[in-house]
TORVEX-122499 format. One line per field, with one value per residue: x, y negated, z negated of N, C-alpha, C in turn; residue number from 0. Coordinates in steps of 0.001 Angstrom, whole numbers. Layout:
N
n_east	c(X; ...)
n_north	c(Y; ...)
n_up	c(Z; ...)
ca_east	c(X; ...)
ca_north	c(Y; ...)
ca_up	c(Z; ...)
c_east	c(X; ...)
c_north	c(Y; ...)
c_up	c(Z; ...)
num	c(NUM; ...)
***
This chain:
109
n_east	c(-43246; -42245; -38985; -37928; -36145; -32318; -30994; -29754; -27329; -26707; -26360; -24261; -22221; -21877; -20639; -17676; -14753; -14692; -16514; -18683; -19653; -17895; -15953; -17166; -17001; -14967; -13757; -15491; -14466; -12006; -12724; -13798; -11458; -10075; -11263; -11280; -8653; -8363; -10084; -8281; -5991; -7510; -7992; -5137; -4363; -6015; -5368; -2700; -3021; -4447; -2553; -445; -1747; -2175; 616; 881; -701; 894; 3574; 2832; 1381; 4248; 5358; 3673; 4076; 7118; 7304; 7240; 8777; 11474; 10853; 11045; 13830; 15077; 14682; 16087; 18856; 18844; 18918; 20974; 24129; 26221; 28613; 28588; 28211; 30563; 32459; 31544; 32425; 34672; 35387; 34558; 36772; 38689; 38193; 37767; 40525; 41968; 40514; 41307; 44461; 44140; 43729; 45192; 46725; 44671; 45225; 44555; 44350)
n_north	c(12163; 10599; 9238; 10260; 8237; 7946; 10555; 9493; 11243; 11272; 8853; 7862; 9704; 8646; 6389; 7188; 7263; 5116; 5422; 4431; 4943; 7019; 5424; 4259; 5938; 6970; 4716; 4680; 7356; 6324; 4415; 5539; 7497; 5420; 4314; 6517; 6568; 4175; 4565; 6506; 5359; 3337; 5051; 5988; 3494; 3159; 5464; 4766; 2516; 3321; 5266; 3159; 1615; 3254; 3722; 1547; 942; 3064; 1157; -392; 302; 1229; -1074; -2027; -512; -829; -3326; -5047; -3992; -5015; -7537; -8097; -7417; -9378; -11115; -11223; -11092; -13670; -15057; -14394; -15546; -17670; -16705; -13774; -11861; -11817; -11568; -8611; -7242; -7580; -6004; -3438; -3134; -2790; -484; 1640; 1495; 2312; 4873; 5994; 6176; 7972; 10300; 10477; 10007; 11009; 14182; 14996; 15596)
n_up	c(73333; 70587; 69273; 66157; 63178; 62959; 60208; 57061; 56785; 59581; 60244; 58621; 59761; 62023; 61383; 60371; 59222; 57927; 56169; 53798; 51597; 50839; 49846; 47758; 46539; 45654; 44376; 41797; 41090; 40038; 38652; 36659; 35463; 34671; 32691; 30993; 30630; 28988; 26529; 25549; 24725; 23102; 20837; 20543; 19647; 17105; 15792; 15050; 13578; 11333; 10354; 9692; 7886; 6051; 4941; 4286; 2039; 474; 58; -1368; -3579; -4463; -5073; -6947; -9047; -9588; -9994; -12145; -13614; -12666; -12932; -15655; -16139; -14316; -15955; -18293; -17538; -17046; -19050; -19846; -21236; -19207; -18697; -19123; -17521; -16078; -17554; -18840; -16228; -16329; -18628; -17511; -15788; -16968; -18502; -16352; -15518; -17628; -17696; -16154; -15801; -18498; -16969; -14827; -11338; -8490; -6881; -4516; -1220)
ca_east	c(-43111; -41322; -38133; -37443; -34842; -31665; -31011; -28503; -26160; -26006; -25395; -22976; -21124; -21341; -19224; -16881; -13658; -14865; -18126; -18737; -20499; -16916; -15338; -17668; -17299; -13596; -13216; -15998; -13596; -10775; -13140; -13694; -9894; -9349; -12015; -10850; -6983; -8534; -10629; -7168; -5599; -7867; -8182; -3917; -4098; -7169; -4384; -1791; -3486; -4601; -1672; -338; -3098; -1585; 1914; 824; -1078; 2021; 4114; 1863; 1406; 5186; 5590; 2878; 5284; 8461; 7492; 7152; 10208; 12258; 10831; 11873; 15230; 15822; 14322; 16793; 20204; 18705; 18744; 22343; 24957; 26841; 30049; 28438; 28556; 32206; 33364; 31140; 32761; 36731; 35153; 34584; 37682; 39898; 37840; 38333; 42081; 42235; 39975; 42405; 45580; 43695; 43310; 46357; 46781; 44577; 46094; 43655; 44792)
ca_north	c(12257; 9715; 10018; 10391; 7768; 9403; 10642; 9079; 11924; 10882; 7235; 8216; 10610; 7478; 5292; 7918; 6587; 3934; 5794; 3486; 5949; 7715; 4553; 3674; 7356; 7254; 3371; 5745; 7930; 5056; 3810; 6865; 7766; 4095; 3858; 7728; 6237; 3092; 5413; 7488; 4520; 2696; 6202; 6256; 2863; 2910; 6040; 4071; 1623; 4420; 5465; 1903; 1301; 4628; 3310; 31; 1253; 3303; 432; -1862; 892; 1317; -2302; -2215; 481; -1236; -5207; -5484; -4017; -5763; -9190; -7744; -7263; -10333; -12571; -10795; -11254; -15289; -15239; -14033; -16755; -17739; -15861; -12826; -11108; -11842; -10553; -7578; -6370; -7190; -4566; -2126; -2797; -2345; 692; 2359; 1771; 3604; 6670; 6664; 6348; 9565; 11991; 10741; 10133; 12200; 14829; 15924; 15404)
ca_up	c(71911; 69662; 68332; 64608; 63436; 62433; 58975; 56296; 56962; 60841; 60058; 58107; 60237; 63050; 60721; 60551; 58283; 57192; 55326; 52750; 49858; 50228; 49328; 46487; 45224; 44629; 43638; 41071; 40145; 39899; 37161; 35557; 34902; 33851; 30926; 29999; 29809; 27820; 25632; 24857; 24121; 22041; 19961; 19381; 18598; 15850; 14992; 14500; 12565; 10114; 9631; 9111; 6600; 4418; 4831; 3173; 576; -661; -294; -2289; -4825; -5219; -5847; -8136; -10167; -9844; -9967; -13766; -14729; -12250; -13493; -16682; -16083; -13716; -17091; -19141; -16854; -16679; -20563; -20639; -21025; -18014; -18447; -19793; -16137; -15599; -19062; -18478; -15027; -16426; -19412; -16783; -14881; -17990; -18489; -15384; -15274; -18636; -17446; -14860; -16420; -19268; -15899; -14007; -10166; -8311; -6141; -3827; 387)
c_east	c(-42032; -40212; -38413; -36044; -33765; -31483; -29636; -27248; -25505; -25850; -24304; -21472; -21227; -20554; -18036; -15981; -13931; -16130; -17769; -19045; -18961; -16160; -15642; -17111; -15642; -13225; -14376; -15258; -12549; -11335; -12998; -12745; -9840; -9679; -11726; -9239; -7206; -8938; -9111; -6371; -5607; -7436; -6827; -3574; -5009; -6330; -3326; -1818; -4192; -3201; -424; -801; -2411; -38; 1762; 205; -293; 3237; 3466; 1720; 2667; 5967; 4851; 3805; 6546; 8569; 7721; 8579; 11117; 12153; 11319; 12995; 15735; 15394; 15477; 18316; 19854; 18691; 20447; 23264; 25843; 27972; 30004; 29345; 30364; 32800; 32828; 32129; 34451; 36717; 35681; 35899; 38854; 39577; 38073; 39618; 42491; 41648; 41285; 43751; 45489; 44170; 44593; 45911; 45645; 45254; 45254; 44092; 43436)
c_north	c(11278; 10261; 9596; 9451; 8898; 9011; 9560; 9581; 11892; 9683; 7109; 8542; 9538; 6832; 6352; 7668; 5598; 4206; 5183; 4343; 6669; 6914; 4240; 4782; 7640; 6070; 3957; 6130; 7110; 4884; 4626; 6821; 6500; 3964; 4913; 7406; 4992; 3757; 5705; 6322; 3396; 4000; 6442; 5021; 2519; 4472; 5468; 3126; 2249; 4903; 4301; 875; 2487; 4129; 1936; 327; 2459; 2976; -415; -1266; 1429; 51; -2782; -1579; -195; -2819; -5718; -4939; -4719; -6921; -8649; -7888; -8781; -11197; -12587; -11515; -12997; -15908; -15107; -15309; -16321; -16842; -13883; -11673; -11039; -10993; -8776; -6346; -6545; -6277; -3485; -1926; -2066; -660; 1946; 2302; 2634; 4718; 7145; 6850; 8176; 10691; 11617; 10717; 11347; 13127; 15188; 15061; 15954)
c_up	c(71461; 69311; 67153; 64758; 62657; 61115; 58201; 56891; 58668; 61250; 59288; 59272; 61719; 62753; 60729; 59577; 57362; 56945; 53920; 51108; 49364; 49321; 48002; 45578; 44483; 44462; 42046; 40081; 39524; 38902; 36103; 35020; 33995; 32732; 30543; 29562; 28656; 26469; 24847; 24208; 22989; 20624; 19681; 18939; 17053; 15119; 13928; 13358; 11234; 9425; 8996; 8065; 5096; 3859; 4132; 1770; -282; -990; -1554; -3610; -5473; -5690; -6599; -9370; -10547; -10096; -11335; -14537; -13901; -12828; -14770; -16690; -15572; -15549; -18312; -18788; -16851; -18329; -20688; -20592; -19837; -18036; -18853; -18498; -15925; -16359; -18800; -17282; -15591; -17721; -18335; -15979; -15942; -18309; -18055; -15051; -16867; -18763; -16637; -14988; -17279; -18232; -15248; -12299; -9314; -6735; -4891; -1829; 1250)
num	c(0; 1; 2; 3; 4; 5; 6; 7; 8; 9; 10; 11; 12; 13; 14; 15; 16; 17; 18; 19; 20; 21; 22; 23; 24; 25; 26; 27; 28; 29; 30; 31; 32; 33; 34; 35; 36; 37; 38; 39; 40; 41; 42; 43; 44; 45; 46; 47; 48; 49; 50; 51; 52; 53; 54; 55; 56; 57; 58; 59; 60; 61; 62; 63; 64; 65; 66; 67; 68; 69; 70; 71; 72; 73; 74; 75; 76; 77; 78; 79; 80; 81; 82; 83; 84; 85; 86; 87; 88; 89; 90; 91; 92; 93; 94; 95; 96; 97; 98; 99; 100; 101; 102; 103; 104; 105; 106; 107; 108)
***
């Protein structure tokens, strides 16, 4: 009677260590993990970039609020004559040395 050749599982278990299917099956898993850490990674940075997208559009909409009166103001201070600013702040200084003179030294340690 003939033999039968042998099966997968006893050409296998001849290679012994060096069974190749084991090799494939966890360079396998190796892949696996890798595209599930890429996955996680694409998914907090398409986060990040959402929430980098909200953070601009309520910058952009608070310099939509505040741009028109600033140019306002700067067109105003570029209208004033040159010395206005100076005279202005030795107002306030004279000012504040006569609040402060009114109330007196203050005491407080």
């Amino acid at each position: 009677m003939a033999e039968t050749p042998p099966g997968l599982t006893e050409l296998l278990n001849l290679l012994g260590a060096a069974n190749p299917v084991a090799a494939l099956t966890k360079n396998l898993d190796n892949l696996k993990r890798g595209v599930e850490s890429l996955v996680g990674a694409v998914q907090s940075f398409s986060s990040t970039m959402e929430s980098l997208q909200a953070t601009s559009q309520r910058i952009t909409a608070l310099l939509d609020e505040i741009e028109e009166p600033i140019r306002h103001v700067a067109q105003q201070l570029a209208a004033l004559p040159p010395d206005a600013i100076p005279n202005a702040v030795a107002n306030l200084d004279r000012l504040a040395g006569a609040v402060g003179k009114l109330f007196g030294p203050s005491t407080s340690a």
